[in-house]
N, C-alpha and C positions, 0 to 999 in steps of 0.2 A: 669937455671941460669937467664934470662930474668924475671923470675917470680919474682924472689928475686931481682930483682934488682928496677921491677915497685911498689912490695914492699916497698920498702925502699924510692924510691922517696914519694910514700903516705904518709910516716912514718917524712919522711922528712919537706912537707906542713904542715900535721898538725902538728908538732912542731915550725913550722914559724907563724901559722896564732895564734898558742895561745900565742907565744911569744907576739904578736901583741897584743891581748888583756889583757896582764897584767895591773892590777889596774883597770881594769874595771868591770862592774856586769854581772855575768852571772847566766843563770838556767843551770842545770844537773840536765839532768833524766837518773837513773842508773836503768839498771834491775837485778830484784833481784830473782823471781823463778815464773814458772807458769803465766806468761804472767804481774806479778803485777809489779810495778814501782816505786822508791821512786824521789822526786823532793827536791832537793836543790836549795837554790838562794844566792849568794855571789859574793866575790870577787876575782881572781885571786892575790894569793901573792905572787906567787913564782915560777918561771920555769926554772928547770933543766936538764939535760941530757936527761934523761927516765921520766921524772916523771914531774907533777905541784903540787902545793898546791890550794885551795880555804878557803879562810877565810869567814867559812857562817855566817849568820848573822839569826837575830832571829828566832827561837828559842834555835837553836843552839849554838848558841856562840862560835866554837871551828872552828880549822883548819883541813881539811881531804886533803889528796893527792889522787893523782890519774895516771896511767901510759897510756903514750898515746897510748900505743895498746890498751886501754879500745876501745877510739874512733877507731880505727881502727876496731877492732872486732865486733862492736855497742854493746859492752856489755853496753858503756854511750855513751849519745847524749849532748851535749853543745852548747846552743845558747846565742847570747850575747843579754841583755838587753837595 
């Protein structure tokens, strides 16, 4: 029970600290297989419940989400610009 509960407070931070950074630029490196890594760089547009959005910017041009157990898991890592 304790486990899950120091859980949730992690689960909890980083939903406060991205909330913090909406409308700001950020990089995300996601991993993707094999030790290889992709990098985005954008904007935070949107943060809700479970989930954010980032509005990448070139050459992208598109909006991708992402669930903050990503961070938690480090399946992605996000730093602010």
């Amino acid at each position: 029970m304790e486990d899950i509960l120091i859980g949730m407070n992690k689960l909890n931070r980083i939903k406060r600290d991205i909330g913090n950074l909406k409308g700001k630029p950020v990089r995300i490196k996601t991993k993707i297989y094999r030790g290889k890594a992709k990098v985005y760089e954008g904007i935070i547009s949107g943060v809700y419940s479970s989930y954010f959005n980032i509005q990448l910017e070139q050459p992208y041009n598109r909006q991708v989400g992402f669930h903050f157990s990503d961070i938690l898991t480090e399946d992605i890592t996000l730093k602010e610009l």
